[in-house]
N, C-alpha and C positions, 0 to 999 in steps of 0.2 A: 835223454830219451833216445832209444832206440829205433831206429822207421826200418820197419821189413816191406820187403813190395813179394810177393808169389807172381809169377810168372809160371803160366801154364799152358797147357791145350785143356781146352771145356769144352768134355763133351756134349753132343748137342742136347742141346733140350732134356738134358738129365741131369734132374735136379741134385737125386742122389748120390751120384756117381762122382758130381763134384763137390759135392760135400764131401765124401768121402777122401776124395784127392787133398782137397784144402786140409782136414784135419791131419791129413798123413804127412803133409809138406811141412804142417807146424809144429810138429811135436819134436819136442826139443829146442826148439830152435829160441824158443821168446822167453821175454822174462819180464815179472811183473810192471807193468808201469809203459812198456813198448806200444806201439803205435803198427798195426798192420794193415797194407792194403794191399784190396784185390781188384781184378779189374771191372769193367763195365762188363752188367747181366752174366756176372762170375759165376751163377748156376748153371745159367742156360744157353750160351753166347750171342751176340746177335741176330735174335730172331724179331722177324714182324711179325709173327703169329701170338698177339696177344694171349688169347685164350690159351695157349699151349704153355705162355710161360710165365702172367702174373702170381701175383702171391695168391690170392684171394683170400678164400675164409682160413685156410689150413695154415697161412704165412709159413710155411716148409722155412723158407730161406732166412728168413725174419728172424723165426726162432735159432734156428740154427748157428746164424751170427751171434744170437743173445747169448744164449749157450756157452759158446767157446769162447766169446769174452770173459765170463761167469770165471770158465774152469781155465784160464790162463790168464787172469787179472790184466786184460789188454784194452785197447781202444781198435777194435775193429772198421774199416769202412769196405763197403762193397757194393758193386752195384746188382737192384733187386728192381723189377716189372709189379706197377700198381694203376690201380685205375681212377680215373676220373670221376666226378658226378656225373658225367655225362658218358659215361663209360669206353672214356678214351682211355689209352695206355698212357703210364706214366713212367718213361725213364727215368730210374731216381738212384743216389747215391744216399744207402745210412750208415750211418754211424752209432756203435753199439759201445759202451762200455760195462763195466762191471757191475753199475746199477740199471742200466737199460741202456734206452733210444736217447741218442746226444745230439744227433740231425737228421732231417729229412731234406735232400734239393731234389727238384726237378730240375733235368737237363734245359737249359737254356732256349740253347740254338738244336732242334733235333735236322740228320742229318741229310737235307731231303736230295741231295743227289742219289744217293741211296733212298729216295724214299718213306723216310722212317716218320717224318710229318705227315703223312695219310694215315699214321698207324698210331703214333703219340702223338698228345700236345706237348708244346709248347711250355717249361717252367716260365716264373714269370718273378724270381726272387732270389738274390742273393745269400747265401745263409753261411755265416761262420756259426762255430762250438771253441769250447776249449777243451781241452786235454794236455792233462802236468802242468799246466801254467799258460800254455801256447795257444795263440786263438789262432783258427786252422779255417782254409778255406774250400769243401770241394767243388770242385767241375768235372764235365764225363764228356770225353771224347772231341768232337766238334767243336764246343766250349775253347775247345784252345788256341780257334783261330779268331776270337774276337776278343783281342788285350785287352776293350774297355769294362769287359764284366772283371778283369782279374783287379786293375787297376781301382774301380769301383770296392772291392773287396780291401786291397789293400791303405785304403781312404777307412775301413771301418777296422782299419789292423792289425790283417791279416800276417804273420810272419809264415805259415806254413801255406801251401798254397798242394793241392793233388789232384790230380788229373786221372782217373780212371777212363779206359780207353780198351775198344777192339778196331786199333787202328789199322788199317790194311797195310801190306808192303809195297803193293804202288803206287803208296804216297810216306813210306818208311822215312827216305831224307828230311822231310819238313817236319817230324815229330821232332828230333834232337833239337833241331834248329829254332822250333815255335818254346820248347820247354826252357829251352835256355835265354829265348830273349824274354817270356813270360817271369825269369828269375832276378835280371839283369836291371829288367826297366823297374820292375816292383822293391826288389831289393829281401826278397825273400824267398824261401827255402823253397823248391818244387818239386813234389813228387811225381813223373807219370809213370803208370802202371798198365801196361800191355798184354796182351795175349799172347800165343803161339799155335800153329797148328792151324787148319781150314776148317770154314766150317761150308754148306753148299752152295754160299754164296763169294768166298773170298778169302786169301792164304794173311796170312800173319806173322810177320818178322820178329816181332817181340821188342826188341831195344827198350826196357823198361831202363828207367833213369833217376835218379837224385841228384841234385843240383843245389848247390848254395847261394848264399844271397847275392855274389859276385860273380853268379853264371859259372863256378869252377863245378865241375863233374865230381861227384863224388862217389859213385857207383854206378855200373852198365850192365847190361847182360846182353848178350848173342841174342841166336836165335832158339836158342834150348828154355827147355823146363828148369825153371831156378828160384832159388831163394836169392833177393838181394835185400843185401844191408848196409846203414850208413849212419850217424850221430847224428843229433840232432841239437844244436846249441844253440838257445835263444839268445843269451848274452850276444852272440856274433853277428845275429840281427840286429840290434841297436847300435853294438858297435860300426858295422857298418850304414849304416843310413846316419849315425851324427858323423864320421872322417868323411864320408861324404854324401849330405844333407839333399840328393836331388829330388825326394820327393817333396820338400820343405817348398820347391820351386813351381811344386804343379797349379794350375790355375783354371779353379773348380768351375768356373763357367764353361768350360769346354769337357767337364762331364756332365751338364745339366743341372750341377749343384749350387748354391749361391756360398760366398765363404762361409759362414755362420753352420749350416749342415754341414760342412766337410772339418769344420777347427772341430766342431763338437766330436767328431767319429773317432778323431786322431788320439 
């Protein structure tokens, strides 16, 4: 399996426009059975202004993911703005493939140095899918500074692990560094997926990244607009977690789980 990551500048709060982009960026490029990701609120870039950039009744973005799954036999994930029962915003990452909707997460942790908790809730759920065989885990953004949701993931696992993100540039060094130990200590595959470009609240380095179970870099990008790509081998996942067995060693009381729930996940 194929993992495309798009790297781009999203214009602001225009839904179409980066529709438009994304479909231009992919044509040609994929082939059935691949695996693409875009970044977090990949329509609209990081806005707090809910109203301006949920799905609502129309799901613009929704369908439009559905869509080009449809007519490029892919597993799309992207991030898209939904709302609460209680009509709070919902950062969420989905996943589309060729017969529909494969996941829905809510963001975790939302980012409230920036704010973004006065504006979303809070996810409150772990969610893997599979695709091609792979059971796959996303997170968006902030998510990537708290190991124990990845690790919790990788207890239900997870071999692909992706990180959708409009991580800012000055805090650019800790992205490579949080993705590669997020691959290292799990033992599985990670994808982050970044932006480029500013929007009015903050510039955007890009560094989007793939990374194997052994923390080796398997694709980078600058700070430009790009198409990145890289293989994706599950075999390699097994392979390494039995030569060396360290999550064999983890000790479920210190994720809140009792062993019985965590032998069952494995």
């Amino acid at each position: 399996m194929n993992l495309i990551a798009l790297q781009y500048d999203i214009a602001w709060e225009d839904k179409r426009a980066n529709h438009e982009k994304v479909h231009s960026m992919l044509a040609a490029t994929t082939s059935p059975g691949d695996m693409v990701v875009l970044p977090e609120m990949f329509a609209t870039g990081f806005s707090m202004n809910v109203a301006a950039v949920e799905e609502g009744s129309e799901r613009l973005s929704e369908l439009f993911l559905a869509s080009l799954a449809r007519e490029l036999q892919v597993c799309i994930v992207g991030g898209v703005v939904t709302r609460d029962g209680e009509g709070r915003g919902l950062n969420q990452a989905v996943a589309y493939g060729p017969a529909g909707l494969l996941a829905r997460y809510t963001k975790i942790h939302p980012f409230t140095f920036g704010n973004e908790g006065e504006h979303y809730a809070a996810g409150g759920e772990i969610v893997t899918f599979q695709w091609q065989g792979a059971q796959i885990a996303p997170f968006i953004c902030y998510d990537l500074r708290f190991p124990e949701i990845f690790r919790h993931a990788a207890v239900r696992g997870a071999e692909l692990m992706v990180v959708i993100a409009n991580w800012p540039s000055k805090r650019a060094g800790h992205w490579t560094t949080l993705l590669q130990a997020r691959a290292i200590e799990n033992q599985a595959y990670v994808v982050g997926v970044n932006r480029v470009g500013t929007d009015p609240n903050a510039g955007y380095v890009g560094g989007s990244t793939m990374i194997d179970p052994r923390g080796e870099i398997l694709a980078a990008a600058d700070d430009h607009e790009t198409v990145l790509r890289a293989a994706f081998d599950r075999s390699h996942v097994h392979t390494c977690r039995e030569k060396f067995p360290a999550l064999r060693d983890m000790r479920p009381k210190f994720l809140g789980e009792n062993r019985e729930t965590a032998a069952s996940r494995r």
